[in-house]
Every structure is written in C-alpha cells, then in structure tokens.
C-alpha positions, 0 to 999 in steps of 0.5 A: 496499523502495524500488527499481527493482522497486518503482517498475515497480510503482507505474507500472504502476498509475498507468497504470491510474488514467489513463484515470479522470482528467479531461482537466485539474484538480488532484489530490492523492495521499495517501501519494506515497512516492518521487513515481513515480505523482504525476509520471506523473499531472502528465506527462498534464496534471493539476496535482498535489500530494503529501502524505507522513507527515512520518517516512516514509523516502520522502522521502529518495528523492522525485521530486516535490515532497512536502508533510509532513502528520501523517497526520490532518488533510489541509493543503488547504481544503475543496473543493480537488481533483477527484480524491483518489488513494491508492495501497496507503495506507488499510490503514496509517491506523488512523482509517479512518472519520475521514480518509474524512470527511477526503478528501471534505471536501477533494474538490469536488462531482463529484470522484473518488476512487480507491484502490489497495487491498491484495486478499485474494490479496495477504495469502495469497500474502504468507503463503506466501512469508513461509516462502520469505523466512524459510528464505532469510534463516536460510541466510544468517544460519546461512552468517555465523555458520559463520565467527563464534566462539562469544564472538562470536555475536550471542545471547551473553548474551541469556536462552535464552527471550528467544531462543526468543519472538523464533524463534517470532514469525519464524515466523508473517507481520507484520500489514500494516496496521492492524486485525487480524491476518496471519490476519483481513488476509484479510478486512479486505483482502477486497472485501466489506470496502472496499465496506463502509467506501465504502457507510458513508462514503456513496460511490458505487463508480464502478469496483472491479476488479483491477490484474491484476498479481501481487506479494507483501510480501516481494519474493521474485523482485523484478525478476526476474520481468518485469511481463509474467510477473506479469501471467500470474501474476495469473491463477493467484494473484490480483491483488495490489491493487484498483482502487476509483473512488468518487464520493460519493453521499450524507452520511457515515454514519460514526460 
C-alpha cells in the first residue's frame, strides 16, 4: 500500500542508513519504490541513482528520477558505486546468489552495501495480524452484501467447492518473498539465514542490528500509531526490519 504511512516508514530508515554513508559518492538504490529514501540520500550530498522493476506500481508515484531494469542485470558498468543500498527488496528476488555477484561487480573496491531486510519478528507478527485484517475485511465484505439480492451475489454461478478453496486459502497468511512459506519465511528472514547468504557471497558484516521500528504486512493501525508508539512497540514485538552493512571480503563462493 503506497501511502503516507508507508513513506513515515521508508524515511525513518533512511535515517538510520545515513550515518554509514560517506561524506560524498554515488550510491545506487536497488528497488527505490516512490523515491522517498533515494531523495533523502541526495538531500545529504551523495549523487544517487535509482533502478525499479519496469512493472512495479511505484512508479506511477515516484519522487525521483527512476531508471526501469529487468530485475536481472543491474544497468551500470563494473565498478561504479561506493555504496549499493536496498531496502526491504532481497527477499522478493528469486536468484538470490546471482544478483549478490551482480551487486558486488557494480560496487568499487571499498564500497559499502547496505540492506534493510524483513526479521523473523516481522513474519510472525505478520501471521498474527493476517486474522485481524481477515475477520475486518469479512465484516466489511458480509456489511455490502446485507443489501445485496441473492441474483446479485458475487459467488452466483461459480462451483460451491471452487468457493470453498478460495475461503480456505484466506485463512492462512501470503508468502512475502520468494523462497519457501508463511511458516518457513520465519527462518528465511531469520538472522542466521542473511548472514548465511553474506558469509557465501563472500562479504564481510560491518554492522547487523534492528531499525527498532514495529509494523507488519497488513498495516492494521497504519498512521494511526505514531513511529513513536511503534518504536516502544519494537521492544515487545521485535523490529520489524534489520540493518545489515557489508563490505566484500573475499571472492564469491556462490555456486
């Protein structure tokens, strides 16, 4: 969901990102969505390009000049950045072990890169409120057809098992990303697994800790719970996201 809360969100971690940015250089931010956290990176003096999957709906609402890739092949020569940034973007691409070589032939000798990553907090929380966005979309959905007549139902003539799958899926949470399950996202956003996929990658982890900011996948309060209250809330639930700054170390060990 592209909003206001949202962008809080996004700019609250490209504060924390900041302070690991060089005085001056170029940076590129894999995923940019809207642009939010690319401008805030050009606001404090690094020269910033942004890439975004040619089909993504960001676009349509970008703040910064965005340039369209295919998600494989990363439109830059070698060497060209000082820093490589990504924000909530690893988990969706499905050839993980390729695009890291891809990221460190496009980073200088040096270079930085930093990840925000979905945590193990997030997924579980996620789970949870899955049940509090299903039982508030079925009142809303039971509150439209109170007025509707029966020619008018929106399941007239589709097979009664066909409806019943579709109820059964909505009652367990979406994958995320792109490996695995709602259950098995737990470990596959778990830090033992992304210093796993760094270590094979050959990198060296400069800095891992939590943004210290609770949210989940479904945006139940949205903007109202201020980032304030959800930075409290991280201490209870967990952060939603990690902050991971690498630096490569040797050559990849990916196969």
């Amino acid at each position: 969901m592209i909003n206001e809360h949202l962008q809080q969100i996004r700019e609250f971690e490209a504060e924390a990102v900041i302070p690991w940015l060089p005085s001056q250089g170029r940076l590129l931010e894999i995923g940019a969505g809207a642009g939010w956290q690319a401008r805030k990176f050009a606001e404090v003096g690094m020269q910033v390009f942004a890439i975004e999957l040619a089909d993504s709906d960001y676009l349509a609402h970008t703040r910064f000049p965005t340039i369209r890739y295919d998600g494989q092949v990363i439109p830059f020569a070698d060497a060209s950045f000082d820093v490589v940034y990504s924000s909530n973007v690893l988990e969706h691409v499905p050839h993980i072990q390729a695009f890291q070589r891809e990221i460190v032939r496009v980073l200088r000798p040096g270079g930085r890169m930093i990840h925000v990553l979905p945590t193990a907090a997030w997924r579980i929380a996620t789970d949870v409120t899955h049940y509090i966005s299903a039982a508030r979309d079925m009142l809303s959905r039971a509150r439209r057809l109170a007025g509707m007549s029966r020619t008018a139902m929106p399941h007239a003539g589709v097979p009664r098992n066909a409806v019943r799958r579709s109820r059964l899926r909505a009652l367990l949470p979406n994958r995320h990303g792109e490996v695995g399950n709602w259950v098995t996202e737990t470990y596959y956003f778990s830090r033992m697994r992304w210093e796993r996929l760094f270590s094979r990658a050959g990198l060296t982890i400069e800095a891992c800790r939590p943004l210290r900011l609770f949210y989940t996948g479904y945006s139940v309060a949205d903007a109202n719970l201020s980032l304030i209250a959800r930075q409290r809330l991280s201490r209870v639930f967990g952060s939603a996201c990690r902050l991971f700054v690498l630096r490569q170390n040797t050559a990849p060990t990916l196969a």
